[in-house]
C-alpha positions in Angstrom: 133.9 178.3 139.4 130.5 177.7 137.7 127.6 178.5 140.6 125.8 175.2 141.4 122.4 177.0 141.7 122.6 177.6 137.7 122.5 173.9 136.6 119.2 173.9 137.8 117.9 176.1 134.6 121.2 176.6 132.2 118.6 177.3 129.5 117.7 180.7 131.7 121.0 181.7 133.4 124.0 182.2 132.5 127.7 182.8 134.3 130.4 185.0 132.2 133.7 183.5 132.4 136.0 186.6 132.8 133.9 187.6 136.3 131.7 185.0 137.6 128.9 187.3 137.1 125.6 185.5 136.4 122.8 186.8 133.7 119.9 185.5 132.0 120.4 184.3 128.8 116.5 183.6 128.1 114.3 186.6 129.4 111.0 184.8 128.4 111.4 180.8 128.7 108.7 178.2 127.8 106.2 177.6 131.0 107.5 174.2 130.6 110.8 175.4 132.8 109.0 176.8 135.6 109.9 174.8 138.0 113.5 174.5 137.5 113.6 178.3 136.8 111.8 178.8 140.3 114.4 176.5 141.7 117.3 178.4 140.3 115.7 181.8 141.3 115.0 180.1 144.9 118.4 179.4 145.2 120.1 182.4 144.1 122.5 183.3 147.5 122.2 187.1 146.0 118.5 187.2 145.7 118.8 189.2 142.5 116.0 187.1 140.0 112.1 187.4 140.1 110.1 185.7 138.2 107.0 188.0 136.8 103.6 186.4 134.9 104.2 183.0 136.8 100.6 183.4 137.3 99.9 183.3 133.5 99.8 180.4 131.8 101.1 182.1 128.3 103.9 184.5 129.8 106.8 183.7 132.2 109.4 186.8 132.2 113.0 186.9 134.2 113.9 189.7 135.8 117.0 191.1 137.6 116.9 193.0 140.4 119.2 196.4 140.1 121.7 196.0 143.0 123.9 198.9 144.5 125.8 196.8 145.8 
């Protein structure tokens, strides 16, 4: 079952089929998906994305959080 939260930015995340694990496919997207990457990492029900140089207007880098869980 594909996570609803990711159709906000499929260009940044990504779901592997065998576990339902979500990644990002696109560390450092164009400034011109902010908001729908901000959306997606809003949404997230695990919390595990951060968006870093959102302040920049030349860099926007994805990040995952490690988790122990």
């Amino acid at each position: 079952m594909y996570c609803q939260w990711l159709l906000a930015c499929p260009q940044v995340f990504g779901q592997r089929d065998e576990d339902g694990v979500v990644h990002i496919l696109n560390e450092h997207p164009s400034l011109g998906l902010l908001n729908r990457v901000r959306q997606a990492v809003e949404l997230c029900p695990a919390l595990v994305f951060r968006i870093e140089d959102e302040e920049q207007t030349a860099d926007l880098t994805i990040v995952e959080e490690s988790s122990d869980l």
